[in-house]
C-alpha positions as CSV (number, residue, x, y, z in Angstrom):
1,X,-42.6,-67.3,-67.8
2,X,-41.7,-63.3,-68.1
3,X,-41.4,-61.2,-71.5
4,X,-38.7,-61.6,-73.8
5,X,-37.2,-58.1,-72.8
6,X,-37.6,-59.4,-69.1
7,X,-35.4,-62.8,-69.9
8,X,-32.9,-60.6,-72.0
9,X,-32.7,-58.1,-68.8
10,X,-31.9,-60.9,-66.4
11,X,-29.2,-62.4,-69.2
12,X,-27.7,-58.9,-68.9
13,X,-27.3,-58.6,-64.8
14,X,-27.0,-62.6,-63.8
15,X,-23.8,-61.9,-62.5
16,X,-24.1,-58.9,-60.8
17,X,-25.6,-60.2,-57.0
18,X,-23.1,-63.1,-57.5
19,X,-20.1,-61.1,-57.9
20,X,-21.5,-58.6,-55.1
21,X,-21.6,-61.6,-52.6
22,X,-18.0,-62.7,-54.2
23,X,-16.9,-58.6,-53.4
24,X,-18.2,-58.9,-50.0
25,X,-16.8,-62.2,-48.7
26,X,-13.3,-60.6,-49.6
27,X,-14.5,-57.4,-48.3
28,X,-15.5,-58.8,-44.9
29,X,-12.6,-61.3,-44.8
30,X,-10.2,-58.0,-44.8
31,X,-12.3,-56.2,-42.5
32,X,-12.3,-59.5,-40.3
33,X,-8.6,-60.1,-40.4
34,X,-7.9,-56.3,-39.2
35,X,-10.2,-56.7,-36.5
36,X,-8.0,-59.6,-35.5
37,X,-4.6,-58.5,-36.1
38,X,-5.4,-55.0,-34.1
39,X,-8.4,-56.3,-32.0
40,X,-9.9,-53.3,-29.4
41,X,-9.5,-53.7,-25.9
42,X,-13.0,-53.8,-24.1
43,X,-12.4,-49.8,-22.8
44,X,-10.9,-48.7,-25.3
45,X,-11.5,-46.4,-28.9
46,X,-12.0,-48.7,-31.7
47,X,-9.1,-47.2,-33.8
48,X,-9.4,-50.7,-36.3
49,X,-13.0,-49.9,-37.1
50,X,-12.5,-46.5,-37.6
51,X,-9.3,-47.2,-39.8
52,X,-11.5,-49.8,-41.9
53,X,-13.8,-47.3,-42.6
54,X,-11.2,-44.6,-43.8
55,X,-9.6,-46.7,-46.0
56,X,-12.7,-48.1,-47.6
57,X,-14.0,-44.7,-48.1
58,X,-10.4,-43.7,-49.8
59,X,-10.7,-46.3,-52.1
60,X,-13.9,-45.5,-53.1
61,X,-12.8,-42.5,-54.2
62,X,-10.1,-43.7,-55.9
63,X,-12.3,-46.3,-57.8
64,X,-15.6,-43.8,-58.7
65,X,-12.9,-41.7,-60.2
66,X,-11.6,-44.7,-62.5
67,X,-15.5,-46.0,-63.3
68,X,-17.7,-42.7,-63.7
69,X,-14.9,-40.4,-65.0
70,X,-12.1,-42.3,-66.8
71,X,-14.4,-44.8,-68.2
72,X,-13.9,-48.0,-70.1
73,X,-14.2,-50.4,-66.6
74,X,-16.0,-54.0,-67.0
75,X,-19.5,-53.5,-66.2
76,X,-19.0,-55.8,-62.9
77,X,-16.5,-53.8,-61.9
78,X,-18.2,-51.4,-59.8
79,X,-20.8,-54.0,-58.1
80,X,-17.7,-56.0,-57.5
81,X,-15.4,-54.0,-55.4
82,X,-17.5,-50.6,-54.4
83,X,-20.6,-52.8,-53.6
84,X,-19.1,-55.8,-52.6
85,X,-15.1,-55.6,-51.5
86,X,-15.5,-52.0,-50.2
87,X,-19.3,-52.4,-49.0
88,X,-18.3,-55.4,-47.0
89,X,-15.1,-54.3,-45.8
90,X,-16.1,-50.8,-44.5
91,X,-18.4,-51.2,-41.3
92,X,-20.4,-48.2,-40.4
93,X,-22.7,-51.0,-38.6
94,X,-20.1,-51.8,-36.2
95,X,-18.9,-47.5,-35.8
96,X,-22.7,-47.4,-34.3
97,X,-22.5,-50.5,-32.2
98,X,-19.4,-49.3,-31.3
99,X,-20.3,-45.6,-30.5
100,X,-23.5,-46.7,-28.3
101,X,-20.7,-49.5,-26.4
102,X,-19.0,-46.0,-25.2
103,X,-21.8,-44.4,-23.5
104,X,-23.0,-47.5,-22.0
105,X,-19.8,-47.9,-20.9
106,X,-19.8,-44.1,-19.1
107,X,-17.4,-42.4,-22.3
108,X,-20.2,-40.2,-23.6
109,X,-17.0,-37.6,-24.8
110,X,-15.6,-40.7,-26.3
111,X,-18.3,-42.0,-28.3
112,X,-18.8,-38.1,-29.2
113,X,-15.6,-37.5,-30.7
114,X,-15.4,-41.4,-32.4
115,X,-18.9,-40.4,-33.9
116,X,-17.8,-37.3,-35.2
117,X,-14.8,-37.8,-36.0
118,X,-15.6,-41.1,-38.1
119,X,-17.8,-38.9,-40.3
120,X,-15.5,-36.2,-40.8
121,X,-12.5,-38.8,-41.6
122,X,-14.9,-40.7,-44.0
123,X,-16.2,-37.9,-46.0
124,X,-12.2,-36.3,-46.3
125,X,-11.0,-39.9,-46.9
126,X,-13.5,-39.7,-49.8
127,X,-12.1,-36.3,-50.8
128,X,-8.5,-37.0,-50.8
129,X,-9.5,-40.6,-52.7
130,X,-10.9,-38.6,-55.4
131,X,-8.4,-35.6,-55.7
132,X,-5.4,-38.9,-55.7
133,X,-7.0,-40.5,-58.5
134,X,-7.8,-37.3,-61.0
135,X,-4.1,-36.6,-60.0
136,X,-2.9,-39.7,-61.0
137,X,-5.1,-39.6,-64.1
138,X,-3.8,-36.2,-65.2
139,X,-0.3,-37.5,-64.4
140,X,-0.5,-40.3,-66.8
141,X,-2.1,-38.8,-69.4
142,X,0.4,-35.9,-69.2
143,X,3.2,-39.0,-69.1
144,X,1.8,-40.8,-72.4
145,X,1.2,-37.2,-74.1
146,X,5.0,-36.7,-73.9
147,X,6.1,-40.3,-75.0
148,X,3.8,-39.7,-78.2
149,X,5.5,-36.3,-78.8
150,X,9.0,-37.7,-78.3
151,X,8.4,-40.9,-80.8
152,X,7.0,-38.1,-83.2
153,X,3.8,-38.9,-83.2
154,X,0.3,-36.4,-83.3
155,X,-2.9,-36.6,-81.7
156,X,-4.4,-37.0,-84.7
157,X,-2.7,-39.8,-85.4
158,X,-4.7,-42.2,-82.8
């Protein structure tokens, strides 16, 4: 039957598995519908996948900045769309399927530079995600500082 603490634990993360699946089905359905609207010819790079993957590992960037630093984000938030949106719409699976596909199919400098270059794009994507965000948070919080100022009021008013 479990301990109480073990019941009042579950009660606390019911919803996180559920809203992961719900984060990935939207995750994957992206991934899915770029795959189709820019679909790889059999010889050639997989520039989708590799686009997928950058701009998943952008936005998580962006969104570790808003929930680790900035604060203040629903507890789901994070399983929701870094787990579940971004985990199911970036596809590192597919870059390794993908890189073996070109050295089978004789592209051994191919699958080099798309292996490669997919990691170094993916870690900068993370990079520049991160340095957008703080930006953007400095920018704002530098934009309501001066509206505060101008309407007269102090920071120790709030």
């Amino acid at each position: 039957m479990g301990l109480p603490g073990q019941r009042r634990e579950w009660s606390r993360h019911r919803f996180v598995l559920p809203v992961i699946a719900l984060g990935g089905v939207v995750g994957a359905g992206a991934r899915y519908g770029a795959a189709r609207v820019w679909p790889t010819p059999h010889e050639g790079v997989p520039w989708t996948t590799l686009g997928v993957n950058a701009l998943g590992c952008l936005l998580i960037g962006v969104l570790m900045v808003f929930v680790v630093e900035v604060g203040g984000a629903h507890p789901l938030l994070r399983p929701f769309a870094g787990v579940g949106v971004l985990g199911g719409f970036t596809t590192f699976s597919t870059y390794a399927v993908d890189t073996v596909r070109l050295v089978d199919d004789g592209r051994p400098v191919a699958a080099a530079g798309y292996w490669a270059g997919t990691l170094v794009l993916a870690l900068a994507a993370v990079a520049v995600g991160v340095v957008a965000a703080r930006g953007g948070v400095r920018a704002a919080t530098g934009l309501r500082r001066r509206q505060r100022t101008r309407r007269g009021e102090t920071s120790d008013d709030h």
